[in-house]
C-alpha positions in Angstrom: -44.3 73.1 -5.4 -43.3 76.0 -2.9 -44.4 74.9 0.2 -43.5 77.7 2.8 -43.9 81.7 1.6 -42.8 84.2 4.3 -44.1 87.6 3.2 -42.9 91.2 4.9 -46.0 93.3 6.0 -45.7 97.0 5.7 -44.8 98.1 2.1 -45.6 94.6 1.0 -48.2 92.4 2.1 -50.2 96.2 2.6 -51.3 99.2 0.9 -49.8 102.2 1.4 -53.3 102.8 3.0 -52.5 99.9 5.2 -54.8 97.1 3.9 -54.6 93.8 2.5 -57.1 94.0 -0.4 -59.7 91.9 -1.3 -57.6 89.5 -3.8 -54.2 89.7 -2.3 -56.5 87.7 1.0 -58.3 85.4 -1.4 -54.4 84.1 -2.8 -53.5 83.5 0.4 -56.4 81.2 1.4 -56.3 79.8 -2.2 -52.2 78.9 -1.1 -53.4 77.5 2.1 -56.0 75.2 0.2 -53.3 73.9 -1.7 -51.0 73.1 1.1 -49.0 75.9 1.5 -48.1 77.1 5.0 -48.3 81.2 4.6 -46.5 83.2 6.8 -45.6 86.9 7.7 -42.1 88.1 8.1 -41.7 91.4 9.7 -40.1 93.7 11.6 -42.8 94.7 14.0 -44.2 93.0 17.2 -45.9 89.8 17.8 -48.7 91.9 19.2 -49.0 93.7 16.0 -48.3 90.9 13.5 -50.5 88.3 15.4 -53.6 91.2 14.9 -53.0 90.9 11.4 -52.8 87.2 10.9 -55.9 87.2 12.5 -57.8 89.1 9.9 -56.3 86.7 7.1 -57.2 83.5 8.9 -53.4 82.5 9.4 -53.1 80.3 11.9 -49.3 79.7 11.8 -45.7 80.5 13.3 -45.0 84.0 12.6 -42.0 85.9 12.0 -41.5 88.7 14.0 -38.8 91.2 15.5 -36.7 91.1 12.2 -36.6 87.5 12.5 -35.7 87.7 16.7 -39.0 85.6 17.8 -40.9 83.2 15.9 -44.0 82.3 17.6 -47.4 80.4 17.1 -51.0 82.4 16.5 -53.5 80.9 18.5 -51.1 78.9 21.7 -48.3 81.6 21.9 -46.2 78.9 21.8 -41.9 80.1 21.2 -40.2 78.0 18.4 -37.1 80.2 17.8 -36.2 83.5 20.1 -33.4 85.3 20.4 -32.7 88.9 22.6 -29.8 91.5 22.2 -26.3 90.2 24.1 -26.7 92.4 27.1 -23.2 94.2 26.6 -24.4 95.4 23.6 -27.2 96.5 25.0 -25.6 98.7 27.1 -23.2 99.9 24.4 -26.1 101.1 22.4 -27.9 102.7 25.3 -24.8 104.7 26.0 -24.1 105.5 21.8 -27.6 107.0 22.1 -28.0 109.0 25.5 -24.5 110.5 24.4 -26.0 111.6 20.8 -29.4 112.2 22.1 -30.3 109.7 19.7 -34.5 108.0 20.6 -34.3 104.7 21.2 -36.9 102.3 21.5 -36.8 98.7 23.9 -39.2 95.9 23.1 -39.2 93.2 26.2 -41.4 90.7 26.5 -43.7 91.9 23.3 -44.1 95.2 24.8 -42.9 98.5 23.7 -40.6 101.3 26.0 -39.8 104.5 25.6 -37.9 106.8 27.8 -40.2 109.7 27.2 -43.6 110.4 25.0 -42.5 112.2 22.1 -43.6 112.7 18.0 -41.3 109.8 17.0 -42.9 107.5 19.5 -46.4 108.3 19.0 -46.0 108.1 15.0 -44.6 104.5 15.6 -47.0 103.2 17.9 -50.2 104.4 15.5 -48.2 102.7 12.7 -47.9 99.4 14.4 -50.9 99.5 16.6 -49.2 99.1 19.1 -49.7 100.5 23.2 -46.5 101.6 24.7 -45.1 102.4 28.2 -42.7 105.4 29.2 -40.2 104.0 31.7 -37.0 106.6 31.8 -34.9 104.1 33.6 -33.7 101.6 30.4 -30.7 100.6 32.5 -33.1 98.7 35.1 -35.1 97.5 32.2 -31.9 96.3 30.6 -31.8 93.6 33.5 -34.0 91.7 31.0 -33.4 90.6 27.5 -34.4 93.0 25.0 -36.0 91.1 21.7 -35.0 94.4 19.6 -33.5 98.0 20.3 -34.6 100.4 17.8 -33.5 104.0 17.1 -35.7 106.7 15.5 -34.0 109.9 13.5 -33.2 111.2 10.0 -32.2 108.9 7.2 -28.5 110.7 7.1 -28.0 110.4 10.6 -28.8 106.9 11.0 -26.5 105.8 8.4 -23.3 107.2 10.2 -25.1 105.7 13.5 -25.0 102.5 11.8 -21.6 102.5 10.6 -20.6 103.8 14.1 -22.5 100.8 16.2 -20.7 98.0 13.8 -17.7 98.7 14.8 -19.0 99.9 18.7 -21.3 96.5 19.5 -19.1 94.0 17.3 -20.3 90.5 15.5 -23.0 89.3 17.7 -25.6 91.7 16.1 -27.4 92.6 13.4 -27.9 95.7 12.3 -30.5 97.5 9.9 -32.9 99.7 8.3 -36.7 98.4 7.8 -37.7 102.0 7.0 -35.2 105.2 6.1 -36.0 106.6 9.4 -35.7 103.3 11.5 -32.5 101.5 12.5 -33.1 98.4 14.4 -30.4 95.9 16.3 -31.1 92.1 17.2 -29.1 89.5 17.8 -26.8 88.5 15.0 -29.3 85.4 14.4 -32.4 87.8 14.8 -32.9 88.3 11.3 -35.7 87.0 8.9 -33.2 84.8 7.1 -32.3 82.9 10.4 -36.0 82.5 11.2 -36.7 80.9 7.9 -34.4 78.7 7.8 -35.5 77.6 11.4 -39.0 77.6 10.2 -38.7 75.2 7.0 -37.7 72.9 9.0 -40.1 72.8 11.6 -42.6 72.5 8.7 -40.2 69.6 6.9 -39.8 71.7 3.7 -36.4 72.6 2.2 -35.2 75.9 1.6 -35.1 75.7 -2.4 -39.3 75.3 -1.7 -39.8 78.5 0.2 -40.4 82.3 -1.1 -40.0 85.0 0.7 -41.2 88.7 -0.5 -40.1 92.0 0.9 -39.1 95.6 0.1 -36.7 96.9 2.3 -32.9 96.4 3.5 -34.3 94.4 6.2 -35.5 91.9 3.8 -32.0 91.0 2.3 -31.0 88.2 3.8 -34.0 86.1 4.1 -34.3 87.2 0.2 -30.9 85.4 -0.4 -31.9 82.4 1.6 -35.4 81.3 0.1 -35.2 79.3 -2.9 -37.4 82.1 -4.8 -36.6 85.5 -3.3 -38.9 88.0 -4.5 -38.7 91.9 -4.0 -41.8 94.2 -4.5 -42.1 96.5 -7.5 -41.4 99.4 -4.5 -38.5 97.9 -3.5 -35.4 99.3 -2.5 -32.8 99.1 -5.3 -30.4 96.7 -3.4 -33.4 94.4 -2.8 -34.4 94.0 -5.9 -30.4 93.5 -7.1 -30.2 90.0 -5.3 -33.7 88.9 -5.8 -34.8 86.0 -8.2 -38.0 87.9 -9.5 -39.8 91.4 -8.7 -43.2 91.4 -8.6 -45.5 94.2 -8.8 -46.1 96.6 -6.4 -47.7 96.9 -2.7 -50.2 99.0 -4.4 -50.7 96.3 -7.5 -51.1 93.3 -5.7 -47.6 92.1 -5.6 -48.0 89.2 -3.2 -51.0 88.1 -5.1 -49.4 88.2 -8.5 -46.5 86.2 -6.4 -49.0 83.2 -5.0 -51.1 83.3 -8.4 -47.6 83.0 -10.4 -45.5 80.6 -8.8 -48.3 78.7 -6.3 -51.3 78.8 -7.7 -49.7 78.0 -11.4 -51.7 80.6 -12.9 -50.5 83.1 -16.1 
C-alpha cells in the first residue's frame, strides 16, 4: 500500500473558498487509521501550513517553502532546511530594485517586505500570515533567506524568470506556484527534494508515496512519487507528466485520491 501522500494546499487540498470539506478531512483520518503518514506540501510558510495541519489533526513533518524546510507539528523540530546561496540573494535583490520588481524575504518563518503595498497585503490575507516592513533587505540578507518571492503580472514574471536563470545560475530553483507569484529557493528547496528526504525518514520507498498538486510548482515532486497525481484544475504541464488526475479542488480531488488508491474503495 501507499504509505506516505504529500498533498499541495491551495488549489488542491482547498476550495476555492479556502476550506477543506467535510469528506476530504474524514479520508485523511480514514488514511491515517490505516497507517498512512499524510502530509502537506506547499509553497507557503510553516506558520501558515502548521495552522492548517492543526485543524486536520496532522501531527506530522510538513513540507513547506516549496520544499526549502521540512519541519515537525507539535516539537518544531528541523529535519531538512535549506536557504537561498547568499550571492544569489543579492543578485535577485539587485534584478528587482533595478526593475522595480516587489519582492518578498521569508527568514526565520517570518515574512518582510520593503514597503506595505496591495500585493503584500493580498498575500498575507491569503496565507494568514503577519508581516513586517523593514526597507533595508541588504542588512536582512546577513541571514539566510528560506525563500525570496516576487509579486507582478503573469507576462512580466515569465521574462523575470527566464532573465534570473541565466543571472543567479544552478544553485536555485526557480518557479511559479501561482501566475502572479515567482518564487526562488535553493536548487534542493523544492517539494521533490523534500519528499524524497521525507520517505526516508518514514522508511517507505518512493514507488509507495503520492503526491497531488496543481501548479508548476508541483512538477517535480509529481515526477518523483511513485503515483503523481495532478488535480482536475491543474495546469496543463502538470497534468502531462502525472500518473492520474483526479477531480477537482472543488470535487473533492484529494478525497477521491485517498478513497481510490488508499482506502481501496471504487
Amino acid at each position: 500500500m501507499y504509505k506516505l501522500i504529500a498533498i499541495d494546499i491551495d488549489d488542491t487540498l482547498i476550495t476555492d473558498a479556502k476550506e477543506i470539506t467535510p469528506g476530504t478531512k474524514r479520508a485523511l483520518e480514514l488514511a491515517v487509521a490505516a497507517g498512512a503518514t499524510v502530509t502537506l506540501a506547499t509553497g507557503r510558510m510553516y506558520a501558515s501550513a502548521r495552522n492548517l495541519a492543526l485543524q486536520t489533526g496532522l501531527n506530522v513533518p510538513l513540507i513547506t517553502y516549496q520544499g526549502s524546510l521540512v519541519k515537525n507539528v507539535m516539537d518544531g523540530h528541523i529535519l531538512y532546511e535549506r536557504a537561498v546561496p547568499k550571492e544569489a540573494a543579492m543578485r535577485l535583490l539587485r534584478y528587482c530594485d533595478e526593475r522595480g520588481l516587489h519582492l518578498q524575504l521569508y527568514i526565520d518563518d517570518h515574512l518582510y517586505a520593503r514597503q506595505e503595498n496591495e500585493k503584500l497585503i493580498a498575500y498575507a490575507q491569503l496565507s494568514d500570515i503577519p508581516y513586517t516592513i523593514e526597507p533595508d533587505f541588504d542588512r536582512l540578507l546577513a541571514s539566510p533567506s528560506t525563500k525570496m518571492l516576487m509579486i507582478d503580472e503573469p507576462a512580466t514574471l515569465d521574462a523575470a524568470a527566464a532573465e534570473l536563470k541565466e543571472l543567479l545560475g544552478p544553485d536555485v530553483h526557480i518557479t511559479k506556484s501561482k501566475p502572479h507569484f515567482l518564487e526562488v529557493t535553493h536548487r534542493e528547496g523544492t517539494k521533490g527534494s523534500a519528499l524524497r528526504h521525507l520517505a526516508q525518514h518514514v522508511g517507505c520507498s518512493l514507488e509507495e508515496t503520492i503526491a497531488i498538486g496543481d501548479s508548476w510548482n508541483d512538477h517535480d515532486m509529481i515526477e518523483t512519487a511513485g503515483l503523481g497525481v495532478a488535480m482536475g484544475n491543474a495546469v496543463d504541464s502538470l497534468k502531462a507528466v502525472a500518473d492520474y488526475v483526479t477531480r477537482t479542488n472543488n470535487e473533492e480531488g484529494v478525497r477521491h485520491v485517498i478513497e481510490k488508491f488508499v482506502l481501496n474503495q471504487a
